[in-house]
Structure formats: C-alpha cells, structure tokens
C-alpha positions as CSV (number, residue, x, y, z in Angstrom):
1,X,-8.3,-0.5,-10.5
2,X,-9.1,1.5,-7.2
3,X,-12.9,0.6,-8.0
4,X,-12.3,-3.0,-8.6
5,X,-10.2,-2.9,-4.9
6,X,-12.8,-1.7,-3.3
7,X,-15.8,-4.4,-4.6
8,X,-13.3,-6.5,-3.3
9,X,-12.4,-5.6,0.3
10,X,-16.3,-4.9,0.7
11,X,-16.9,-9.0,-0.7
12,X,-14.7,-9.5,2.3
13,X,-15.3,-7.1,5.0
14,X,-18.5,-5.7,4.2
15,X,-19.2,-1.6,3.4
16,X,-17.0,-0.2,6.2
17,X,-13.8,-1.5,4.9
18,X,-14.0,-0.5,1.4
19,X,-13.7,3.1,1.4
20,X,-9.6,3.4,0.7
21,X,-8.1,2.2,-2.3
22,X,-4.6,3.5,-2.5
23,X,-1.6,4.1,-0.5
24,X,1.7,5.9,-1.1
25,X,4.5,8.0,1.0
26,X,4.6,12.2,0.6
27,X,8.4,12.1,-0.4
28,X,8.9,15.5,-1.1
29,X,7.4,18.8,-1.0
30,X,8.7,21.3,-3.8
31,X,7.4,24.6,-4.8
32,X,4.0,23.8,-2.3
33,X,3.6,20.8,-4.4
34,X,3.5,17.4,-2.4
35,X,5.1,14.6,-4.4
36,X,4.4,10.8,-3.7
37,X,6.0,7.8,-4.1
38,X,4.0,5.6,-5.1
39,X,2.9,2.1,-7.3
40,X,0.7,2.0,-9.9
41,X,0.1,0.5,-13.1
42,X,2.9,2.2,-14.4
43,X,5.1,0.7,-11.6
44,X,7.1,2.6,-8.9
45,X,7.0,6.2,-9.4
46,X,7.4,9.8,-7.9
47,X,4.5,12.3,-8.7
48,X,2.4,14.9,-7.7
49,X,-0.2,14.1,-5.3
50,X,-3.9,14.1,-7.7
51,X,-6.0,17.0,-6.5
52,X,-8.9,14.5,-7.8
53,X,-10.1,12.5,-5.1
54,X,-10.1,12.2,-1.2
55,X,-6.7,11.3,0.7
56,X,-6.1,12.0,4.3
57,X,-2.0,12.6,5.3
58,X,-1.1,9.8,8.2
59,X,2.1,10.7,9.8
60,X,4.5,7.5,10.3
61,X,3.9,5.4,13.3
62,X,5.9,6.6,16.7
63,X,9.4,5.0,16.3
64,X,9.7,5.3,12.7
65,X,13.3,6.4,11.2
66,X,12.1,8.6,8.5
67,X,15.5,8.6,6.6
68,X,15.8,4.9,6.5
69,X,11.3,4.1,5.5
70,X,12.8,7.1,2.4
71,X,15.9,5.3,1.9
72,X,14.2,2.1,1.3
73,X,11.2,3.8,-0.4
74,X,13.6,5.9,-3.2
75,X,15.6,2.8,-3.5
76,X,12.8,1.1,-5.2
77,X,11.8,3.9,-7.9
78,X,11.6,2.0,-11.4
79,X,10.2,-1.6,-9.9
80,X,7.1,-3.0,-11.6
81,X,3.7,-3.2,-10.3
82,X,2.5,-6.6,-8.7
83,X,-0.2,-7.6,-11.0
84,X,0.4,-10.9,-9.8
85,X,0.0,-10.3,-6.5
86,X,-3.6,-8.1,-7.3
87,X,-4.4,-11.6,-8.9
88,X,-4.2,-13.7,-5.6
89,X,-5.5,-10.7,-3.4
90,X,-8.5,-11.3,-5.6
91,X,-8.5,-14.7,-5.2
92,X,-7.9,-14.5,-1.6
93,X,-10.7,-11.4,-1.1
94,X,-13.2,-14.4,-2.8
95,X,-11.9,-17.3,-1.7
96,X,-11.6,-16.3,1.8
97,X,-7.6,-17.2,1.6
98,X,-7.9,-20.3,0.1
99,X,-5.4,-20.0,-2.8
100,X,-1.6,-19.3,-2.3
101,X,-0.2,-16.1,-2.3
102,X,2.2,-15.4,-5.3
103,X,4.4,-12.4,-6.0
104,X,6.5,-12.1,-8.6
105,X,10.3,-10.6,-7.2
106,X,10.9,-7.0,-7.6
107,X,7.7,-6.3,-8.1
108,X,5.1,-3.7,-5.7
109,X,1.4,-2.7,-5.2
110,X,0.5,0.0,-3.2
111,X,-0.1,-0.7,-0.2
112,X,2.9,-3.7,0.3
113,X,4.9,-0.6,-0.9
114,X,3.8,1.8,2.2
115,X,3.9,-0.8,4.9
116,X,7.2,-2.9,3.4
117,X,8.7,1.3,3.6
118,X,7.4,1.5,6.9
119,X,8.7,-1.6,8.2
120,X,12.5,-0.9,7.1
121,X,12.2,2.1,8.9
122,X,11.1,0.1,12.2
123,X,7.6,-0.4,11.8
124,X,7.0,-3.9,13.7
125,X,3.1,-4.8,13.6
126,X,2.2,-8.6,14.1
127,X,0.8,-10.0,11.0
128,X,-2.3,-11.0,12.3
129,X,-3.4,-7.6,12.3
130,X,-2.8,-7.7,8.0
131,X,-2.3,-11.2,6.9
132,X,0.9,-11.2,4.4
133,X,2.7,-7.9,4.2
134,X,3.0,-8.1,0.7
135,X,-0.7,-8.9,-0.3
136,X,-2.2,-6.5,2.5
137,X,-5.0,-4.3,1.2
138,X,-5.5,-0.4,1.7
139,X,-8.4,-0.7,3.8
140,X,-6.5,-3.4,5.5
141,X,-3.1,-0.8,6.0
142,X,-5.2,1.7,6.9
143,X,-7.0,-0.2,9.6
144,X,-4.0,-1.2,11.3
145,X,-2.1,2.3,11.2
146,X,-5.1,4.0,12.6
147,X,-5.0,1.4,15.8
C-alpha cells in the first residue's frame, strides 16, 4: 500500500513529494516502547512503532491541546480503514481531481486520521494548503506541517 501511495503522489507532484507514505500519532510510551495510533488495513489501531523503516517524530503544531487531538484520536480505536477513500485519492492523484471524493462514514486512512486528530485539538490550516482533509495524502500532511 505505502509503495502504491507513493507512485501516486509522485504521478502528481513529481519525485520530491513521494518520499512519505504513512502517518500516525505516538500515543504512548511504555517500557521505552513508543506506541502509535494509527490506520491501516486492519483499521484503527494502537501498536508499537515498526523499527523497519524511516519515520521522523513531528511534535504537534504550536496551539495544539494535546489532551483533546488524544481524546479524539483514542476515541476512534476500532473504526475501519477508508478503502474507499484510497480509491478516489487514486482517482484524484490521476485524474488531477476530476472525480468526487467519497468516504464511507466511520471510516479513516492515515493521514485524514493525524490531521482530523490534529484539528480537534485546534489545528486550523486553510484547505488550500491540502485539498479535502479527509483525502489528504502523507506527503501532502507532511508538507503543510513542516511550513
């Protein structure tokens, strides 16, 4: 899946803007162990962070009420994952936003997950910087919290 992201935000943005496929929230540290929240095939989960791989740690933006982005975060433990929604971000990465974007209800990727968290703890970021909050990409997340 994280492969298949990438192809895509590089069809659209070029090389640059594929390099991150994933987002999620440290929720926990226990016994040194960082734990993420995070969605996934498998839905909305809490697990270890992978030691496979590359991630870099972004604290939240300044004016971010960390209880309330975790509150919101915990609360939605168990929710599916947004296949839909990977369907029109695919579309969208190839059509250049030409076909709707569809979500099904209760449902999260990744990255919707992190900023969606981030916004219900404050986060306010005009949309032109990401498009739809629910269909933004990794490299697109990552772009705007960096700025």
């Amino acid at each position: 899946m994280g492969r298949l992201i990438r192809i895509g935000e590089r069809l659209r943005w070029g090389e640059h803007a594929s390099y991150w496929n994933h987002a999620c929230i440290v929720s926990r540290v226990s016994k040194g162990i960082p734990y993420v929240i995070q969605a996934d095939l498998k839905g909305v989960n809490e697990v270890p962070l992978s030691s496979t791989g590359e991630y870099v740690l972004v604290a939240p933006p300044e004016g971010v009420n960390v209880d309330e982005m975790m509150t919101f975060l915990k609360a939605q433990v168990g929710s599916s994952y947004g296949i839909l929604s990977i369907l029109c971000i695919a579309l969208d990465l190839i059509t250049w936003n030409a076909a709707p974007s569809l979500r099904r209800r209760g449902t999260w990727i990744c990255s919707a997950l992190v900023a969606e968290s981030l916004r219900a703890g404050g986060w306010f970021i005009p949309e032109s910087n990401y498009g739809d909050i629910y269909t933004v990409t990794p490299a697109q997340l990552w772009s705007t919290l960096i700025h």
